[in-house]
N, C-alpha and C positions, 0 to 999 in steps of 0.2 A: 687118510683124511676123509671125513666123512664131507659130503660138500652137496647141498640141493642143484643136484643140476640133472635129477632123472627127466625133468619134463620139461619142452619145448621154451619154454616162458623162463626157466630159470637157467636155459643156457646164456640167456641176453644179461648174465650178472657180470657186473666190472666193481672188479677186485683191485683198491687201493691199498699194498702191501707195507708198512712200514714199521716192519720192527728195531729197536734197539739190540745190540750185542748182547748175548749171552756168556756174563762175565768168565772168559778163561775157557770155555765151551766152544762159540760157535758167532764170529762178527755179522757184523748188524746186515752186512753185505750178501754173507752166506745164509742167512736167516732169511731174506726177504725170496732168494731165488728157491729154497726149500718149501717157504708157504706160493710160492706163485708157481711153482712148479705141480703143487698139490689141487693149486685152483684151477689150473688148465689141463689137468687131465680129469677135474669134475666136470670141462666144459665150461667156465666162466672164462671171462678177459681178466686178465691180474698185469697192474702193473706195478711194479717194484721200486719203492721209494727209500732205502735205510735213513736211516734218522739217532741222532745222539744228543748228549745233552752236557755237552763241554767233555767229559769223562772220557775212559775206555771207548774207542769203536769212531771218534771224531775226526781223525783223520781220512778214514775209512768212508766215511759215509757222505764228509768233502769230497772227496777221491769220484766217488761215485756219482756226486749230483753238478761237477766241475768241471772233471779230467784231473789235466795235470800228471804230475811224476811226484810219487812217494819218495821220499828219503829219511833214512833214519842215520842217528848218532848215539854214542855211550856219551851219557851224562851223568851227573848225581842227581844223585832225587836231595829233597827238601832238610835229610837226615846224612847225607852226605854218601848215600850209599849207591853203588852203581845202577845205572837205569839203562832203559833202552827208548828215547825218543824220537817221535817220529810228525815228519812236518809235509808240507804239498808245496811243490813249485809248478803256480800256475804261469798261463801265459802272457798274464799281465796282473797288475796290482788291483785290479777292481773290487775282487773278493774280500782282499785282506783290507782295503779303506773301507768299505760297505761294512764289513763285522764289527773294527774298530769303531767307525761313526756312533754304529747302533750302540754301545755300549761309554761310549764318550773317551773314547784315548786317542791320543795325539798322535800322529804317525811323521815316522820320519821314511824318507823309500832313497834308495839307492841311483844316482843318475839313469836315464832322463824318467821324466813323469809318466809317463805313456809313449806307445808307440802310435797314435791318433789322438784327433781333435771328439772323437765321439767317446773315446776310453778316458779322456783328460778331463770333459765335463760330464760325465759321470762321477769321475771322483771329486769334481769341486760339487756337485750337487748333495754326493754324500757325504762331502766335509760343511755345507752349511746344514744340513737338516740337522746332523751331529751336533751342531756346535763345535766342531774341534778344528784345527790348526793341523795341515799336510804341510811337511817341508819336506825338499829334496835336498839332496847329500850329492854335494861335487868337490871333490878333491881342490880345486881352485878357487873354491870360495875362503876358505883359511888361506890363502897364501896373501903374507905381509905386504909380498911385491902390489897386490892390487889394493889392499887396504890404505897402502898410501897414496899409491896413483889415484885412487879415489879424490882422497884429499885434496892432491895439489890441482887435477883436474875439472873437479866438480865442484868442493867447495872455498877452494881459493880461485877456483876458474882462471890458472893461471898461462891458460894455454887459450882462450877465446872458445867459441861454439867449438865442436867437435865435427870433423869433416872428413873422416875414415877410420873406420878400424879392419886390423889384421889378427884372425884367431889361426894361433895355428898350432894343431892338437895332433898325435899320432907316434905309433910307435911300430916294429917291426912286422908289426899282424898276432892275434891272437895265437896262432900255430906257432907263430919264432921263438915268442917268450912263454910256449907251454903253456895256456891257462888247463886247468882240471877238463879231461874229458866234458862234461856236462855243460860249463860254461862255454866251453866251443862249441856245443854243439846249440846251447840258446844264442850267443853271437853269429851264428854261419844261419840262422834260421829266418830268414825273411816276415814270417807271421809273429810270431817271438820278440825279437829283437826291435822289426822295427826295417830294416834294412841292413847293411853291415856296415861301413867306416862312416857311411853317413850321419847315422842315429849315434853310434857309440861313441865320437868324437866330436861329429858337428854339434851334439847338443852342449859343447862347453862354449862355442864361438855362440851360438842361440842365447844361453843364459847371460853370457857377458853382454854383449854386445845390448840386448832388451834392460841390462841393470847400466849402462850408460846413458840409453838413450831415453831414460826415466821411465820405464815401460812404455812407450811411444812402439807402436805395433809397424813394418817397414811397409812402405808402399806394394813393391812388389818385390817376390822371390825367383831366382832364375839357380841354377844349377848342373850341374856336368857328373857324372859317376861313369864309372871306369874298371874293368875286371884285370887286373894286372897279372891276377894269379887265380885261373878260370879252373887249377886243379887241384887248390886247396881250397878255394870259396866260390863254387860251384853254383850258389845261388841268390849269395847278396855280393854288394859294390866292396871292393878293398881300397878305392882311390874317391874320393870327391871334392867339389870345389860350391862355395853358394854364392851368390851373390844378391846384397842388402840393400835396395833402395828405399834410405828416407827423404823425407822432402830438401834435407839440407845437409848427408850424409849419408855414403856410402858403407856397408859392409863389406870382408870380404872372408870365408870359411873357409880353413884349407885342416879339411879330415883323410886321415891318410892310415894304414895297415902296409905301407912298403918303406916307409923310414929308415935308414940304416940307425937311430937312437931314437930315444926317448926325448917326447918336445909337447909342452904345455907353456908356448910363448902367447902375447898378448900387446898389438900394438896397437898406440892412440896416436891419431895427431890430429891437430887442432891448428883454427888460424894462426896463432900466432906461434906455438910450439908444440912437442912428442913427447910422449912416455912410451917404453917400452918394456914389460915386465919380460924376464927371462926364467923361466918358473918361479918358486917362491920366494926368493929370497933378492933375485937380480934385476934391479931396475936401470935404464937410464934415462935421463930427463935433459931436457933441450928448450930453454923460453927465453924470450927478449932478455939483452943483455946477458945469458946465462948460459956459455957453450955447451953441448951433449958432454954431462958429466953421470958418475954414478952416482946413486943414491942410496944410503943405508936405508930399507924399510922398518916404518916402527913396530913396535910387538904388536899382535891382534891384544883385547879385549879380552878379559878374561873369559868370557862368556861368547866369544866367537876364536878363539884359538883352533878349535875342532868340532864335531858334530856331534859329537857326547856332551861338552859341555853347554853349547849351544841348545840342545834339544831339552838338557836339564833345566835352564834357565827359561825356556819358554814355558814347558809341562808345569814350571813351580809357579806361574804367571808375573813371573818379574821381569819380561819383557817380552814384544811382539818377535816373531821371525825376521828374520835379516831380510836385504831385499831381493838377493840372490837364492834365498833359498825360501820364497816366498811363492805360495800357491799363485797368486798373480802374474810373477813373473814367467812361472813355469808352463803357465796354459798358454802365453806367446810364444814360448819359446816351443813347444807343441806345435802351434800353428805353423812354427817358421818349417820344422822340420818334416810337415805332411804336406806342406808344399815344395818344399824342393825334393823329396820323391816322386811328387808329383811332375815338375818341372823336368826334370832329370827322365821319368818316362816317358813325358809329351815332347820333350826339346824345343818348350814353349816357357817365357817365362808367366810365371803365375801373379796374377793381381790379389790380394787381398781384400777382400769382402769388408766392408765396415763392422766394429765386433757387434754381436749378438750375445745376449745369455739366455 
């Protein structure tokens, strides 16, 4: 490579390298270290930027300006015929809301919203510049058991103001029930994840308990974490506990990875009486004149039965996001849970700050 860098003056050159892939040859990655490899033995600064343009070499040149961990799968391409694609698992969702925004598609992301309150406004900042609608996806927002308790508690208010709730979310630990290599290794991952039983579970007591208390953000957070199992989860909590002060109601978060079953309960009581969902399907209710009985829950909604349809009927604009899986709710429920990591490291409880945007 021929390159001006014989004389003193043209050593001082800085080389911005970014090429695109050369189709089927040579990616956009290996291109850029080839030309910056050819600038620095002329004696220039070269630094290496690859660059794509949706196309071949895009995963690649994400990869490169990101991090993350490439993964690929056999799919069919558009004609049914075998493919081989390939996607990035970053270590949080910021990327993929910031791309979506700029192009205007609705995102749905997978529990919780972020692992911080600095990565959570980030993403609402790139969901209003967009224009678009982020929902989060939690397994207990389709469950019929809350969609009634709803009902009889909030809008028959047939229980009086609301004066504790009980989340209590957990199952034998990522290891007991096998998840995929990779996924254990983003749940055991403190930066990743977020923390471990605390983030993974407490953000369902988060979410509920902020869609009862009509987003109403709690006074203060306090919290407890706990290593049960110091040589399988070596670097995040397997046991936690929160605790929800509002001005006229208590929470209380019991997130767990040492459960002997599986448990996604949910309990309300109020002055005058209780709901208690027992996952989806099991309720029992307890109000003036009305002894602890069960209760059939009614079907969701066509349009909130599950997250597919849910996400189709908001994208078609035939109605807004629920309010569980609503960008508002989720940035408190964010808040709840960078403070009880917080609290749980200080063994101090944490005050909430009045909100800001």
């Amino acid at each position: 490579m021929t390159w001006p860098g014989s004389t003193p003056s043209a050593r001082r050159v800085r080389a911005l390298l970014c090429p695109a892939s050369l189709k089927g040859v040579l990616g956009a990655g290996a291109a850029a270290a080839a030309l910056a490899r050819g600038a620095r033995e002329a004696g220039a600064t070269a630094e290496e930027l690859p660059v794509a343009d949706g196309g071949e070499g895009t995963v690649d040149a994400l990869q490169a300006a990101l991090g993350g961990e490439r993964r690929e799968a056999r799919v069919p391409d558009p004609l049914g015929r075998p493919a081989t694609a390939g996607w990035l698992v970053l270590q949080d969702g910021r990327a993929v809301v910031e791309a979506a925004a700029a192009r205007r598609v609705h995102v749905m992301m997978e529990k919780p919203l972020a692992v911080s309150n600095a990565h959570a406004q980030r993403i609402r900042r790139a969901a209003e510049k967009g224009n678009i609608q982020v929902l989060v996806n939690y397994e207990t927002t389709w469950y019929p058991s809350h969609g009634t308790m709803w009902t009889i508690l909030k809008e028959r208010g047939a229980a009086g103001d609301i004066r504790k709730m009980v989340a209590l979310d957990g199952h034998s630990g990522p290891k007991a029930i096998k998840v995929q290599p990779e996924f254990f290794e983003w749940l055991s991952d403190p930066v990743k994840n977020g923390a471990g039983a605390l983030f993974d579970f407490g953000c369902y007591g988060a979410n509920l308990m902020t869609w009862m208390m009509d987003n109403q953000r709690p006074l203060s957070v306090s919290a407890i974490t706990q290593h049960f199992q110091p040589e399988v989860y070596p670097r995040v909590d397997d046991e936690a506990t929160i605790l929800l002060e509002y001005p006229k109601a208590q929470g209380i978060i019991q997130a767990s990875w040492n459960w002997p079953f599986n448990r996604k309960d949910f309990e309300v009581y109020g002055e005058h009486g209780l709901a208690v969902a027992t996952g989806g399907n099991g309720l029992r209710v307890a109000l003036p004149k009305e002894p602890e009985h069960a209760v059939t829950p009614d079907p969701r909604p066509p349009d909130e039965r599950d997250s597919i349809s849910h996400l189709i009927a908001v994208v078609r604009g035939t109605r807004k996001p629920n309010a569980l899986s609503s960008l508002e709710n989720n940035l408190i429920a964010t808040e709840i849970l960078e403070a009880a990591r917080e609290s749980a490291r200080t063994r101090q409880r944490v005050t909430l700050t009045p909100a800001r945007r």
